[in-house]
N, C-alpha and C positions, 0 to 999 in steps of 0.2 A: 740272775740274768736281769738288765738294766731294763725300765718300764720303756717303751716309748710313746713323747710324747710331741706336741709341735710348739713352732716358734714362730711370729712372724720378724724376718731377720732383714728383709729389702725390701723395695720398689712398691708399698702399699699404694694405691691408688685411692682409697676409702669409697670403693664400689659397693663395699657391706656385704655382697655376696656368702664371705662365710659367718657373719653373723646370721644371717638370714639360712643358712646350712645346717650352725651346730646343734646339733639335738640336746645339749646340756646346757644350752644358753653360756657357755663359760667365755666367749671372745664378745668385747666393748670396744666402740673406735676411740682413739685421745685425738688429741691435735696432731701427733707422729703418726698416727696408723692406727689400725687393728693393734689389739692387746689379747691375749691368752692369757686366762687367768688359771694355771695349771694346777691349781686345788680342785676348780672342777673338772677341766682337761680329761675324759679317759681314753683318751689314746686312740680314738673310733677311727682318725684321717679323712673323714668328711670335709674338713674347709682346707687340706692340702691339696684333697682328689679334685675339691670344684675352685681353686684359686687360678683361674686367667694368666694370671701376672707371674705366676710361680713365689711370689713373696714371703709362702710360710716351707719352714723344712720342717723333716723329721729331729730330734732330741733324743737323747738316751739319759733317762736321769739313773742317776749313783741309787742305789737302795738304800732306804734309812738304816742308821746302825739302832 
């Protein structure tokens, strides 16, 4: 069964809200937006449940071989 995990994929506004959310510190803002860095990512959906804008989705990653 594939992990899930999130993405931010549109309309970031760089309000920080899910930085300020994720309890693993794993999302930075760039110049684009919010970034997930889904090494630390575990899958919680804390900064999907509290994003305003709708900007991040769920992800299903592939299981490592």
């Amino acid at each position: 069964m594939p992990k899930v995990k999130y993405e931010v994929t549109r309309g970031c506004t760089f309000c920080n809200t899910c930085i300020f959310e994720c309890p693993v510190s794993a999302i930075t803002m760039t110049k684009q937006g919010a970034l997930i860095d889904q090494d630390k990512c575990t899958g919680c959906g804390t900064c999907y449940n509290n994003c305003a804008f709708e900007a991040i989705e769920k992800i299903a990653l592939k299981a490592k071989s």
